[in-house]
LUMFIFI-502643 format. One record per residue: residue number from 1; residue in one letter; x, y, z of N, C-alpha, C in turn. Coordinates in steps of 0.05 Angstrom, whole numbers, plus 32768, in hexadecimal, padded with zeros to 4 digits. Each point is the difference from the previous one (the first is absolute). Example, Ala and Ser with C-alpha at 12.3 -4.5 7.8 and 13.67 -1.06 7.14 Angstrom:
<site><nr>1</nr><rest>A</rest><n_east>8108</n_east><n_north>7F8E</n_north><n_up>809C</n_up><ca_east>7FEE</ca_east><ca_north>8018</ca_north><ca_up>8000</ca_up><c_east>8012</c_east><c_north>8018</c_north><c_up>8000</c_up></site>
<site><nr>2</nr><rest>S</rest><n_east>7FF9</n_east><n_north>8015</n_north><n_up>7FF2</n_up><ca_east>8010</ca_east><ca_north>8018</ca_north><ca_up>8001</ca_up><c_east>7FF1</c_east><c_north>8016</c_north><c_up>800E</c_up></site>
This chain:
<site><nr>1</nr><rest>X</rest><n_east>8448</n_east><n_north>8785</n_north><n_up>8501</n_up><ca_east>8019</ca_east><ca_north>7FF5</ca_north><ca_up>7FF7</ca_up><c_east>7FFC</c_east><c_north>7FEE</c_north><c_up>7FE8</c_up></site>
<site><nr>2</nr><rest>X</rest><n_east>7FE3</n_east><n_north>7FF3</n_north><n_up>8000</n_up><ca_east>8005</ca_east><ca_north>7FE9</ca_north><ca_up>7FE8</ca_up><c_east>7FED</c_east><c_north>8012</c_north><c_up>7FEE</c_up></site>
<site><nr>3</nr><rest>X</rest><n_east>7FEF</n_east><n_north>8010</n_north><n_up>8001</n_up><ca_east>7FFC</ca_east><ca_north>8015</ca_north><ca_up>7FE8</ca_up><c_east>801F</c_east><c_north>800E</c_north><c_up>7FF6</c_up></site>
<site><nr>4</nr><rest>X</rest><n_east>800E</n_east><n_north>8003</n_north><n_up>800B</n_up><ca_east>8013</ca_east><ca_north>800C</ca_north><ca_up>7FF7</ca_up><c_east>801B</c_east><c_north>7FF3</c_north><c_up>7FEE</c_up></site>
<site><nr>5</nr><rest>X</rest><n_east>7FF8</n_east><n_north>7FDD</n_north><n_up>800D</n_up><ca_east>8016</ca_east><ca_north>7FF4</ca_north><ca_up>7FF1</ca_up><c_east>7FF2</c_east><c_north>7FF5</c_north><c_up>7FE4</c_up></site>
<site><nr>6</nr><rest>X</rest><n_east>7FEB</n_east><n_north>8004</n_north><n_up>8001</n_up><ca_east>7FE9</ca_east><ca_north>7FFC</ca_north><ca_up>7FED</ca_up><c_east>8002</c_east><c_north>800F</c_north><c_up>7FE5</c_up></site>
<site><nr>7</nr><rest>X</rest><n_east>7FFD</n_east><n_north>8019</n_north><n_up>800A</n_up><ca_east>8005</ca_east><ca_north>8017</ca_north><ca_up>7FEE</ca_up><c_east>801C</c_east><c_north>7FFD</c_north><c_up>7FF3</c_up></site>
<site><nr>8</nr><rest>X</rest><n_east>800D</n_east><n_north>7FFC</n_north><n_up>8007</n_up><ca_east>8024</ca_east><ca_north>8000</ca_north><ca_up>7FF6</ca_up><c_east>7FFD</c_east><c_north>7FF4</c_north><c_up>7FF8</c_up></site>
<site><nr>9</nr><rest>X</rest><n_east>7FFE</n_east><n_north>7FE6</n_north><n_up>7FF9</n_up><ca_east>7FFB</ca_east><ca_north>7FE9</ca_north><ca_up>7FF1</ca_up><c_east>7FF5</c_east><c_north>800B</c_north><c_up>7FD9</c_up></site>
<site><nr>10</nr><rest>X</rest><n_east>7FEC</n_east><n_north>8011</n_north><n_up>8009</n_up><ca_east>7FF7</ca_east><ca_north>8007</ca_north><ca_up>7FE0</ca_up><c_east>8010</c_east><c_north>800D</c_north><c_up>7FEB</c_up></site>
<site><nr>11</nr><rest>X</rest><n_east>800F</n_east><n_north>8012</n_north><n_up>800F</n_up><ca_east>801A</ca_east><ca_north>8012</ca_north><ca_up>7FF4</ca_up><c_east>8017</c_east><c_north>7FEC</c_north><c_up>7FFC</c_up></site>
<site><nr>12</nr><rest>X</rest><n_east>8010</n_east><n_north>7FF1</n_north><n_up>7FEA</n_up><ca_east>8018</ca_east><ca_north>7FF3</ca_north><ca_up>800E</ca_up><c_east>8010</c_east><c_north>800A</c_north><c_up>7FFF</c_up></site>
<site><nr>13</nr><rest>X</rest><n_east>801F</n_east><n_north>7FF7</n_north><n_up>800D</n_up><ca_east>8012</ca_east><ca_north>8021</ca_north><ca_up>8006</ca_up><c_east>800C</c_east><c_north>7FFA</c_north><c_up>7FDF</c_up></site>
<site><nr>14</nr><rest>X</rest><n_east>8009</n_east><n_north>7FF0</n_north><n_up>7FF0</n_up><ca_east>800F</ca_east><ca_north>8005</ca_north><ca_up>7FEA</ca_up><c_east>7FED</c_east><c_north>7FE9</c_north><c_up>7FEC</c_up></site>
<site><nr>15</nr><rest>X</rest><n_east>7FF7</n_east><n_north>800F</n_north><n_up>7FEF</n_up><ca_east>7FF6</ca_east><ca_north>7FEE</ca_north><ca_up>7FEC</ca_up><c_east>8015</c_east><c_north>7FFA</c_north><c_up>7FE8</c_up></site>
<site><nr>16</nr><rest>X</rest><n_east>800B</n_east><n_north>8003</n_north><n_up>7FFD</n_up><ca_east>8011</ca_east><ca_north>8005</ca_north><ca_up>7FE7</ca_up><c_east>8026</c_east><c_north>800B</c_north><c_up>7FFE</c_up></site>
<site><nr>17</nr><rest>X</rest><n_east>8014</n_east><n_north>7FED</n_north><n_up>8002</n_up><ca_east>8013</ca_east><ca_north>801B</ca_north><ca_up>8003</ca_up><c_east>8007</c_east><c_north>800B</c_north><c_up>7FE8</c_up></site>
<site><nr>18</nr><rest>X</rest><n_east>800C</n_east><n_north>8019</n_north><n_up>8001</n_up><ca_east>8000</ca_east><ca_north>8011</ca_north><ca_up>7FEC</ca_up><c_east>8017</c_east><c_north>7FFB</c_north><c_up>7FEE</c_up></site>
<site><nr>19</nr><rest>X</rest><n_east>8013</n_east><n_north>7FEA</n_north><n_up>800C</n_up><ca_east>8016</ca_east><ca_north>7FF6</ca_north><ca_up>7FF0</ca_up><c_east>7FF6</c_east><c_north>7FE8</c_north><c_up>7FDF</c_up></site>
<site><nr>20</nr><rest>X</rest><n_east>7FEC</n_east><n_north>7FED</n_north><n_up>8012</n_up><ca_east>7FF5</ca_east><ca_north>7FF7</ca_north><ca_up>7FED</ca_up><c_east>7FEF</c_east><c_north>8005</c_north><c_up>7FF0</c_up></site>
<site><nr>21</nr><rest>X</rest><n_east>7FF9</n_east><n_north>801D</n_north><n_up>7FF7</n_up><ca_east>7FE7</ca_east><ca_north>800B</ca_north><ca_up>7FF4</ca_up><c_east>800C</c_east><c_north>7FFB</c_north><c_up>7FE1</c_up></site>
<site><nr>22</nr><rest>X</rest><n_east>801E</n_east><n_north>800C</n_north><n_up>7FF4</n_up><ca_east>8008</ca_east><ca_north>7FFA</ca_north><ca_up>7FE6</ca_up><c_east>7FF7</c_east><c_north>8007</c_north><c_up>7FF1</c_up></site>
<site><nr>23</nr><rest>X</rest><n_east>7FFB</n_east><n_north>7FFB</n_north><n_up>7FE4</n_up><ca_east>7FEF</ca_east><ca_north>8005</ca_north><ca_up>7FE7</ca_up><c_east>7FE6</c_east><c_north>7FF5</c_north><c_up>8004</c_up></site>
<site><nr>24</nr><rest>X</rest><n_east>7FF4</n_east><n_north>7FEA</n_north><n_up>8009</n_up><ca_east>7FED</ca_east><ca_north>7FF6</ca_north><ca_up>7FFB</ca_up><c_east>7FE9</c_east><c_north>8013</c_north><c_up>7FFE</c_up></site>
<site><nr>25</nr><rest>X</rest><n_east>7FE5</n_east><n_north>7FFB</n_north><n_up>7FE9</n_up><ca_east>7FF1</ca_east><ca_north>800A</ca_north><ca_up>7FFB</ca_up><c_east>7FEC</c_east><c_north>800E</c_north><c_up>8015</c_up></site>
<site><nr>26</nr><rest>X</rest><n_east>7FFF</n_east><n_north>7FF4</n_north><n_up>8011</n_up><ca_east>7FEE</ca_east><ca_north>8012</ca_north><ca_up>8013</ca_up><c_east>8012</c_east><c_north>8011</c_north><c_up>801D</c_up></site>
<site><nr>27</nr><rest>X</rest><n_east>8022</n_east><n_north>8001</n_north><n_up>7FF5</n_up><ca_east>800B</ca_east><ca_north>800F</ca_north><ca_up>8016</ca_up><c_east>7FFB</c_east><c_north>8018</c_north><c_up>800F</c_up></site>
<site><nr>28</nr><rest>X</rest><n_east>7FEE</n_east><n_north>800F</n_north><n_up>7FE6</n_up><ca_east>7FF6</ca_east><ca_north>8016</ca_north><ca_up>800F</ca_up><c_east>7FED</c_east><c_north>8001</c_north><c_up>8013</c_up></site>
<site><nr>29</nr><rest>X</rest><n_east>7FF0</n_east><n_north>7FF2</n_north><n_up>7FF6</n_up><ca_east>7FED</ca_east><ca_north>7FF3</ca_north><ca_up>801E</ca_up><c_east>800B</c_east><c_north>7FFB</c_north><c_up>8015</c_up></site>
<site><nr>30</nr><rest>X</rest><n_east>8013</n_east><n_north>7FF0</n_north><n_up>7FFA</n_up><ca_east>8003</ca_east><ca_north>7FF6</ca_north><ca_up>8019</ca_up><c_east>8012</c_east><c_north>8019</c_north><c_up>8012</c_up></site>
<site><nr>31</nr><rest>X</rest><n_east>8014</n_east><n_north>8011</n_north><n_up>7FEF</n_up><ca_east>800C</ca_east><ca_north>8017</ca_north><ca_up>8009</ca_up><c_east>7FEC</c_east><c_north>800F</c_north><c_up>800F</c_up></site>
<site><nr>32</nr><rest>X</rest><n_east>7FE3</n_east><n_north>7FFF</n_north><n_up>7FF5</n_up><ca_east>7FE9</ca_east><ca_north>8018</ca_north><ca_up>800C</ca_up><c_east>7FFD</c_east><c_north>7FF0</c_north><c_up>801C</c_up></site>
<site><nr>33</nr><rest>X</rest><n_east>7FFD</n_east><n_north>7FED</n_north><n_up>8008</n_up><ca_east>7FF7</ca_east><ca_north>7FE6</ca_north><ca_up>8014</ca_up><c_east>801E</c_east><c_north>8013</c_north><c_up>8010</c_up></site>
<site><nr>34</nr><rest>X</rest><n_east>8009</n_east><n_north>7FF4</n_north><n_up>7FFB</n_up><ca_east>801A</ca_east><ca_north>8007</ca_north><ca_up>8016</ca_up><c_east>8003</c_east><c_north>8011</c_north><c_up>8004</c_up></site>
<site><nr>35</nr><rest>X</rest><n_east>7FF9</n_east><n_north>801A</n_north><n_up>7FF2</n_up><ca_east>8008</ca_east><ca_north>8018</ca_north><ca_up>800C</ca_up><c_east>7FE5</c_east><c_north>8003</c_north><c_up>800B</c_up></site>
<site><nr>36</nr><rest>X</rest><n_east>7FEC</n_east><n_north>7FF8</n_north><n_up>7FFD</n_up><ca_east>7FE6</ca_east><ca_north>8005</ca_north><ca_up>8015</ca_up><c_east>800A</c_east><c_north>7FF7</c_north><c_up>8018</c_up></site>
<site><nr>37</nr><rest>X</rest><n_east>8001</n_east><n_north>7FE8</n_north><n_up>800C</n_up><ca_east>8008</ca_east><ca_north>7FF3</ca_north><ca_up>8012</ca_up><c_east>8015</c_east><c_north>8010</c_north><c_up>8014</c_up></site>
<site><nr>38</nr><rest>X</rest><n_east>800D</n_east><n_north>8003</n_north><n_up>7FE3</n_up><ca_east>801E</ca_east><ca_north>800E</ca_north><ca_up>8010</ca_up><c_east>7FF2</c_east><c_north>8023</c_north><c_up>8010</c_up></site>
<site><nr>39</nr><rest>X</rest><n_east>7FF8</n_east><n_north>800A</n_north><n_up>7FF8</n_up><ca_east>7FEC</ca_east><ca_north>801A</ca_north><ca_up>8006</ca_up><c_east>7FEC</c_east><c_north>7FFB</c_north><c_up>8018</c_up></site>
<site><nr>40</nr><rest>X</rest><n_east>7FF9</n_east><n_north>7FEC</n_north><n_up>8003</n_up><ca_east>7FE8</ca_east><ca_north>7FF4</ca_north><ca_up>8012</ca_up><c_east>8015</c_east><c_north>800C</c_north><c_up>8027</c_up></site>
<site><nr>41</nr><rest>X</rest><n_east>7FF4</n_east><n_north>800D</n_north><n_up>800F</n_up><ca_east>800C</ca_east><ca_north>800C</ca_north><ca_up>8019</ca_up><c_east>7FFF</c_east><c_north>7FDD</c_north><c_up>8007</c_up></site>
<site><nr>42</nr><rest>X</rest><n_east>8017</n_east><n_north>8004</n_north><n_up>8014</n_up><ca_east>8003</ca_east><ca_north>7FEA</ca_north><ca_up>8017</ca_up><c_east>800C</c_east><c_north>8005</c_north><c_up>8017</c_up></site>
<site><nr>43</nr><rest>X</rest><n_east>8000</n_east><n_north>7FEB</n_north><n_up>8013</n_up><ca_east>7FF5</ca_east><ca_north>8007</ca_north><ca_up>8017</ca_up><c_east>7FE3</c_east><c_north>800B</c_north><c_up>8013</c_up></site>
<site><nr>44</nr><rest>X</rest><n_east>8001</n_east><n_north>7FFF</n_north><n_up>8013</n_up><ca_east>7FE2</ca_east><ca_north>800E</ca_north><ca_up>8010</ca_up><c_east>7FF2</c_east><c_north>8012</c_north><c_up>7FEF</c_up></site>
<site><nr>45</nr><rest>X</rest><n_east>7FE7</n_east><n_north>8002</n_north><n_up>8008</n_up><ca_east>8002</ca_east><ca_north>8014</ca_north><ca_up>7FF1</ca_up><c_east>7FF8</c_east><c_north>8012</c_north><c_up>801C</c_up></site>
<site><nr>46</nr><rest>X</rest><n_east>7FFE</n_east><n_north>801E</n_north><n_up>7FF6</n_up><ca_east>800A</ca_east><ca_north>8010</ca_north><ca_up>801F</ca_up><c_east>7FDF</c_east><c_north>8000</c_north><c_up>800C</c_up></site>
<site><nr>47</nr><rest>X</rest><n_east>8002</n_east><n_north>8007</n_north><n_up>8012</n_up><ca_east>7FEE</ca_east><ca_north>8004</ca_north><ca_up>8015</ca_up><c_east>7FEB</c_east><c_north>801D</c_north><c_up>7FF1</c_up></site>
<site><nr>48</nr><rest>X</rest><n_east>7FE4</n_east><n_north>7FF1</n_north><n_up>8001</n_up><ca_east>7FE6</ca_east><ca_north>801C</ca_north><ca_up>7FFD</ca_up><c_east>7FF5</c_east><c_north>800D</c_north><c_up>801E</c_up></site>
<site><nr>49</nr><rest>X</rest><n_east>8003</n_east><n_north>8015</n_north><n_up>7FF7</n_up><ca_east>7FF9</ca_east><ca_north>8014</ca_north><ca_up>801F</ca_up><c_east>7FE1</c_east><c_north>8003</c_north><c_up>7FF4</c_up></site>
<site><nr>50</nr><rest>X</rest><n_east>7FEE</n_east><n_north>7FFD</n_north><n_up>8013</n_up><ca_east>7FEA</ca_east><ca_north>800C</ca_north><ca_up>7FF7</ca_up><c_east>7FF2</c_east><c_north>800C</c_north><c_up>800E</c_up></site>
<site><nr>51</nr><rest>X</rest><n_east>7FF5</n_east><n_north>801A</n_north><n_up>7FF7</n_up><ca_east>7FEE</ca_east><ca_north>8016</ca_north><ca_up>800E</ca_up><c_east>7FE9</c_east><c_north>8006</c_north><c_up>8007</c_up></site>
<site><nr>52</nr><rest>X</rest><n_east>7FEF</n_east><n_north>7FDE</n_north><n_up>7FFA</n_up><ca_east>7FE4</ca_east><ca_north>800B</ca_north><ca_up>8000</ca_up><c_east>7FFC</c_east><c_north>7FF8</c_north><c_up>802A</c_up></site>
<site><nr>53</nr><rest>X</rest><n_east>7FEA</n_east><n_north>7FFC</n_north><n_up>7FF8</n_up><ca_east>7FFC</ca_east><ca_north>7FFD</ca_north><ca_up>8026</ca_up><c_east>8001</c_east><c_north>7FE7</c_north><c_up>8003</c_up></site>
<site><nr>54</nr><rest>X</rest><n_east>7FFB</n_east><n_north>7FEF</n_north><n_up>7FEC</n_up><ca_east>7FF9</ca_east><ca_north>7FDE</ca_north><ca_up>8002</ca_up><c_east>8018</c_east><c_north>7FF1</c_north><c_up>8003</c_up></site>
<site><nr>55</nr><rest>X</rest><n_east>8011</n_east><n_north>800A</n_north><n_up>7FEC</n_up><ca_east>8018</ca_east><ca_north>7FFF</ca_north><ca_up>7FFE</ca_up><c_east>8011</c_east><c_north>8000</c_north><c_up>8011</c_up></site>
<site><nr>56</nr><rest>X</rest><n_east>7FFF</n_east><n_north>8021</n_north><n_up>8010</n_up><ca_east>800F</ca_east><ca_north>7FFB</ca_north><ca_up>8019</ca_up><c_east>7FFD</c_east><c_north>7FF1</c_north><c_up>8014</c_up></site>
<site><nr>57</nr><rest>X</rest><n_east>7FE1</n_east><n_north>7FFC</n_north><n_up>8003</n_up><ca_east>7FF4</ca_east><ca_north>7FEB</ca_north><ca_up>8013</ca_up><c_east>8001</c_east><c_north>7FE0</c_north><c_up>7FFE</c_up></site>
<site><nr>58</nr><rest>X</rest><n_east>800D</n_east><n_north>7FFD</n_north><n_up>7FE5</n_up><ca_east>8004</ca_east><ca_north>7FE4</ca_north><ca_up>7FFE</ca_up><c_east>8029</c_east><c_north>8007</c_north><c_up>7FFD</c_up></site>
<site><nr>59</nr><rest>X</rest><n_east>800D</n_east><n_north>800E</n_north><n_up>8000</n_up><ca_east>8013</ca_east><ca_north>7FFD</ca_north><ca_up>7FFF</ca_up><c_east>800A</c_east><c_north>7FFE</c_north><c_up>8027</c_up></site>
<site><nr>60</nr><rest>X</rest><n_east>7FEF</n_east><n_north>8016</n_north><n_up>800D</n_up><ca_east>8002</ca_east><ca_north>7FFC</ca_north><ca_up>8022</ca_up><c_east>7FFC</c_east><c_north>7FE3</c_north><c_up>800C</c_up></site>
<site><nr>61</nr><rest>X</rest><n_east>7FEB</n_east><n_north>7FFB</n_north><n_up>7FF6</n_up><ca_east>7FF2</ca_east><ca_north>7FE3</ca_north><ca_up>8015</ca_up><c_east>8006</c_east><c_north>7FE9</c_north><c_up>7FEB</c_up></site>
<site><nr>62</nr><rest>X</rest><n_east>8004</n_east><n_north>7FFA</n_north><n_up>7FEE</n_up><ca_east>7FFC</ca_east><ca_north>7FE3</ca_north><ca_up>7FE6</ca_up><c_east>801F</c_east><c_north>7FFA</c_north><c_up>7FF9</c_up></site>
<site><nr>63</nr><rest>X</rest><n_east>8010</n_east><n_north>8011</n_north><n_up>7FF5</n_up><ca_east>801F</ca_east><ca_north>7FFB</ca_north><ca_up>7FF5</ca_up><c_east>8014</c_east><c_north>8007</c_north><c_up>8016</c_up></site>
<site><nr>64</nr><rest>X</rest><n_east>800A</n_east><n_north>7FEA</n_north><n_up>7FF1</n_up><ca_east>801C</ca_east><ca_north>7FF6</ca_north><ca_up>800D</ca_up><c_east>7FFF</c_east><c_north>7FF8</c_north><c_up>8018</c_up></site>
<site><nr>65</nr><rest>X</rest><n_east>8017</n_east><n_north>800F</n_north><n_up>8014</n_up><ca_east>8000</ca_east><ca_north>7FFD</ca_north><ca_up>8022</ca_up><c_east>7FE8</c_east><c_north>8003</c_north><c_up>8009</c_up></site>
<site><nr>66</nr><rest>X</rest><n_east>7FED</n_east><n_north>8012</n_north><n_up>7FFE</n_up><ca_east>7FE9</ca_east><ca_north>8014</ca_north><ca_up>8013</ca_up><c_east>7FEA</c_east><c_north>7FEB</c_north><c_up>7FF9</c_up></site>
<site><nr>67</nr><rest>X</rest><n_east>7FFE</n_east><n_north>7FEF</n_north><n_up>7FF9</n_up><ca_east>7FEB</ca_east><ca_north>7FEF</ca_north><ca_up>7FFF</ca_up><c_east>7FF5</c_east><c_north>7FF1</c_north><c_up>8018</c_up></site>
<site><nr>68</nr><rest>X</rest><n_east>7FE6</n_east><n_north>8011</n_north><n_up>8001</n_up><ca_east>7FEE</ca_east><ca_north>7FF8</ca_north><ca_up>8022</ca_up><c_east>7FE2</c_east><c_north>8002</c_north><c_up>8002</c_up></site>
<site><nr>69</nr><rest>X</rest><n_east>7FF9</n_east><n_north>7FFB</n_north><n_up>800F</n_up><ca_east>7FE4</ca_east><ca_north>7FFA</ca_north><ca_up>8000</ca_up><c_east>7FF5</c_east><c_north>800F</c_north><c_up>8002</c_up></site>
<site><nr>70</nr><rest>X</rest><n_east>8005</n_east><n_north>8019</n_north><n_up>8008</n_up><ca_east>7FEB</ca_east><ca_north>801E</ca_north><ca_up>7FFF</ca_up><c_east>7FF1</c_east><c_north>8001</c_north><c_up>7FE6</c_up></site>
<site><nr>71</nr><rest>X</rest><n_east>800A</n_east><n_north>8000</n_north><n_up>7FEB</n_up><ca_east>7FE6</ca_east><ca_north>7FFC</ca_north><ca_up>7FEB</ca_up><c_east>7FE4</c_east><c_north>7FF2</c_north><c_up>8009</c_up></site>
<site><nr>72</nr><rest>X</rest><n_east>7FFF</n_east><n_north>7FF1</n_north><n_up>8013</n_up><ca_east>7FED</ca_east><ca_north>7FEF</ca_north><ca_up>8005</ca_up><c_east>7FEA</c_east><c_north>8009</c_north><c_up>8011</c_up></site>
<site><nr>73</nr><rest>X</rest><n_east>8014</n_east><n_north>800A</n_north><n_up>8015</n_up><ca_east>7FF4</ca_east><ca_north>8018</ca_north><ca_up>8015</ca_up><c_east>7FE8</c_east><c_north>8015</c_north><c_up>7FF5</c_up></site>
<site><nr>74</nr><rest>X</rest><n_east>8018</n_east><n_north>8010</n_north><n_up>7FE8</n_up><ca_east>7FED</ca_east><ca_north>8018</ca_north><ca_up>7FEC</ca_up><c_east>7FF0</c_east><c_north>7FF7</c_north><c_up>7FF9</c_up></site>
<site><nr>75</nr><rest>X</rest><n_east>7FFD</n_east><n_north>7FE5</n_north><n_up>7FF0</n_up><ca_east>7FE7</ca_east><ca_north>7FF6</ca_north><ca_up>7FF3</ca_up><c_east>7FEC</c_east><c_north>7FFD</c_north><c_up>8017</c_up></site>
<site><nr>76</nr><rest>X</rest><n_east>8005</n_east><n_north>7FF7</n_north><n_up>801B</n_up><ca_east>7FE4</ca_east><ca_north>7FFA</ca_north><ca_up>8014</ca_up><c_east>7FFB</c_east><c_north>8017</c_north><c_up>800B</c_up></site>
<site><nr>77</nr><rest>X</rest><n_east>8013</n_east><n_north>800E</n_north><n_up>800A</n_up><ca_east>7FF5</ca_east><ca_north>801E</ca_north><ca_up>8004</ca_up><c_east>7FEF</c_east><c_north>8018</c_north><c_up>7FE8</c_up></site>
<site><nr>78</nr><rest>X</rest><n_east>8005</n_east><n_north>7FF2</n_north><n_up>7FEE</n_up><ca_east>7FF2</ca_east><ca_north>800D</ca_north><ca_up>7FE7</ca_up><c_east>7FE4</c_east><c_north>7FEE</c_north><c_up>7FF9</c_up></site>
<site><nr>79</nr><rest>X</rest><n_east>7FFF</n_east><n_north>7FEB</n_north><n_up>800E</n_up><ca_east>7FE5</ca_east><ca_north>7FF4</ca_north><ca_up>7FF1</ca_up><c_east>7FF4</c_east><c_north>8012</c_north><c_up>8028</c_up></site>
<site><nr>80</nr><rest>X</rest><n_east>800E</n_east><n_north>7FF9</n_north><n_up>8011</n_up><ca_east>7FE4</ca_east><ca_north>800C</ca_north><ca_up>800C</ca_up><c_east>7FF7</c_east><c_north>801A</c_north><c_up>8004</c_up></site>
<site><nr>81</nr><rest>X</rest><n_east>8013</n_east><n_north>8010</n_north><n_up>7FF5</n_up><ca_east>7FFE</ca_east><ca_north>801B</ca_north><ca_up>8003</ca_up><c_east>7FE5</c_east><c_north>8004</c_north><c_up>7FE6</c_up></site>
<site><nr>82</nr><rest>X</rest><n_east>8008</n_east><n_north>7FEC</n_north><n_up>7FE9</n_up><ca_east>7FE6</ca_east><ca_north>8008</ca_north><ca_up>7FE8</ca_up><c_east>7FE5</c_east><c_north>7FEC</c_north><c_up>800C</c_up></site>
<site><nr>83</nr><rest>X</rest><n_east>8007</n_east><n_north>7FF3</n_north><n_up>800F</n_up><ca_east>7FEB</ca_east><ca_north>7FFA</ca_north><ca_up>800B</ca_up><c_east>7FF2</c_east><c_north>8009</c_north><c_up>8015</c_up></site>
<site><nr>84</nr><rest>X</rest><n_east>800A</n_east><n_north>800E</n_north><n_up>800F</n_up><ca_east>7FF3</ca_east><ca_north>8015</ca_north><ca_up>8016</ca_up><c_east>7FF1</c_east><c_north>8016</c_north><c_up>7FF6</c_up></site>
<site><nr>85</nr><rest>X</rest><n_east>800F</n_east><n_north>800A</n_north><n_up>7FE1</n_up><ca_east>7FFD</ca_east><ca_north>801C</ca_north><ca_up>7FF2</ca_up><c_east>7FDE</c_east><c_north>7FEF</c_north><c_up>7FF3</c_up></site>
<site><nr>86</nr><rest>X</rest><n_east>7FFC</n_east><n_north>7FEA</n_north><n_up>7FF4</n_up><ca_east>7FEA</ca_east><ca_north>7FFB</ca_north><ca_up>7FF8</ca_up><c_east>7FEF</c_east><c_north>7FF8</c_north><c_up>800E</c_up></site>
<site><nr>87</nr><rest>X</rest><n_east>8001</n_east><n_north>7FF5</n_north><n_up>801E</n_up><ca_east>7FEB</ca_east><ca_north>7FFB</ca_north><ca_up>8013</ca_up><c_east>7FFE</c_east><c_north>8020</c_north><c_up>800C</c_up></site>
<site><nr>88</nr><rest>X</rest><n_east>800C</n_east><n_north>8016</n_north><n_up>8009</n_up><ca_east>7FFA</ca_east><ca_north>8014</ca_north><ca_up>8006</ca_up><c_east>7FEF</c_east><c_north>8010</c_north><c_up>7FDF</c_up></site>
<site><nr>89</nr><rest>X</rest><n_east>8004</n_east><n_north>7FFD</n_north><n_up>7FEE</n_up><ca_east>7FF4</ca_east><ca_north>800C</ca_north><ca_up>7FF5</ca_up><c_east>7FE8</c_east><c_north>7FED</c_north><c_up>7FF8</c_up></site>
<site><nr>90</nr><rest>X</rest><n_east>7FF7</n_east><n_north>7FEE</n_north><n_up>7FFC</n_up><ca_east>7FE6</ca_east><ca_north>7FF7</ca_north><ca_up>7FFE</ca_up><c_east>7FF2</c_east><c_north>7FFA</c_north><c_up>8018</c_up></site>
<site><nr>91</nr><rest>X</rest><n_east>8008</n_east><n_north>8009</n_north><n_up>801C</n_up><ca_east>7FEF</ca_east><ca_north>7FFE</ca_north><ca_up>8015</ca_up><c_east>7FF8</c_east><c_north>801D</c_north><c_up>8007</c_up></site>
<site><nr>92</nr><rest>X</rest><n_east>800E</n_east><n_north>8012</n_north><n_up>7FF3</n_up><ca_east>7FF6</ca_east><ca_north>8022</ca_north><ca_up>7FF9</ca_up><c_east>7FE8</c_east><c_north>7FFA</c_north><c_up>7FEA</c_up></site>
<site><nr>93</nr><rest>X</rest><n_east>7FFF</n_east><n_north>7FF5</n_north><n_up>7FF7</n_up><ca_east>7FEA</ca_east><ca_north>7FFF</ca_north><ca_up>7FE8</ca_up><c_east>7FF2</c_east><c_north>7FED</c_north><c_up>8002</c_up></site>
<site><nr>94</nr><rest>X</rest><n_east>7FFB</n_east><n_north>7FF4</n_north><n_up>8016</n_up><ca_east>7FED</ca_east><ca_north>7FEF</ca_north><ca_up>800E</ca_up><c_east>7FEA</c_east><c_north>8015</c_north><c_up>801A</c_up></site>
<site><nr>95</nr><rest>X</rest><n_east>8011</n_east><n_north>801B</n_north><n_up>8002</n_up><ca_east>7FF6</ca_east><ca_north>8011</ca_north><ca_up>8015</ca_up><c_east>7FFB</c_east><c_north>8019</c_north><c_up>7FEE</c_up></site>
<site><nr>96</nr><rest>X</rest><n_east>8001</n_east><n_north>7FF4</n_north><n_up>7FE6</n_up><ca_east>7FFC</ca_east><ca_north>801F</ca_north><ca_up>7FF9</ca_up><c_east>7FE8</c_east><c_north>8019</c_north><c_up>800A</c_up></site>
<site><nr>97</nr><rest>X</rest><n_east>7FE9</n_east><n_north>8002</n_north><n_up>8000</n_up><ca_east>7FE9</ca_east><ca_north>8008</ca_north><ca_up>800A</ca_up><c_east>8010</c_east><c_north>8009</c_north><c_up>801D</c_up></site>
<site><nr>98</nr><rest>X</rest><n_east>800B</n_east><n_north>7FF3</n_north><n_up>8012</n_up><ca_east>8007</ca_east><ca_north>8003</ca_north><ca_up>8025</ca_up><c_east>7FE3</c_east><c_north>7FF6</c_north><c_up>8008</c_up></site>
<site><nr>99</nr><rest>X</rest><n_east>7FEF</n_east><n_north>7FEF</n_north><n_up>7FF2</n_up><ca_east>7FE0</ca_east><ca_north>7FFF</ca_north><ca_up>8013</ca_up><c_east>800B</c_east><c_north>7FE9</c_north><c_up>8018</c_up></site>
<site><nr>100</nr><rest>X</rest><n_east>801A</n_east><n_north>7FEF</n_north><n_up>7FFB</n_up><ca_east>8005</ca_east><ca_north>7FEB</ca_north><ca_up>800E</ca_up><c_east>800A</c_east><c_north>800B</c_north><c_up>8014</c_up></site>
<site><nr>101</nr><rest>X</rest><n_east>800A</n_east><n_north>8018</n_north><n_up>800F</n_up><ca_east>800E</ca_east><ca_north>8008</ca_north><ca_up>8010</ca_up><c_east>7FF7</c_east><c_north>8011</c_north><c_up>800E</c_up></site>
């Protein structure tokens, strides 16, 4: 929310009105300024769908409502599963020969 009131802040909604622009020497400028501004989308901006896997996986468990602790879960079930995978494979290669068995 305060990144967002943050951001609005840099854009302002009317720099200039277009009544007072007149003859003066740099009106065209300022005409280009305002019609930029005026061109600039407002409101939200819409919602990104995204397709990769990470994406969906942070759009399921991280945003908005669905935000829960299972991420946390995956991470401990994933450190011991790579940790089982590397004590099973370097205690194969501690027996390599079979003379221990």
């Amino acid at each position: 929310m305060i990144f967002k009131r943050a951001v609005s802040t840099l854009i302002p909604p009317k720099v200039v009105s277009s009544k007072n622009i007149g003859s003066a020497p740099n009106a065209k400028r300022i005409a280009n300024v305002v019609h930029f501004y005026k061109s600039l989308p407002q409101g939200p901006a819409p919602a990104i769908r995204v397709n990769t896997r990470l994406g969906r996986y942070k759009a399921k468990y991280f945003d908005g409502d669905n935000a829960s602790g299972k991420p946390l879960w995956h991470f401990a079930l994933g450190i011991i599963a790579f940790g089982y995978s590397m004590e099973y494979y370097f205690h194969l290669r501690h027996h390599k020969g079979a003379e221990e068995h």
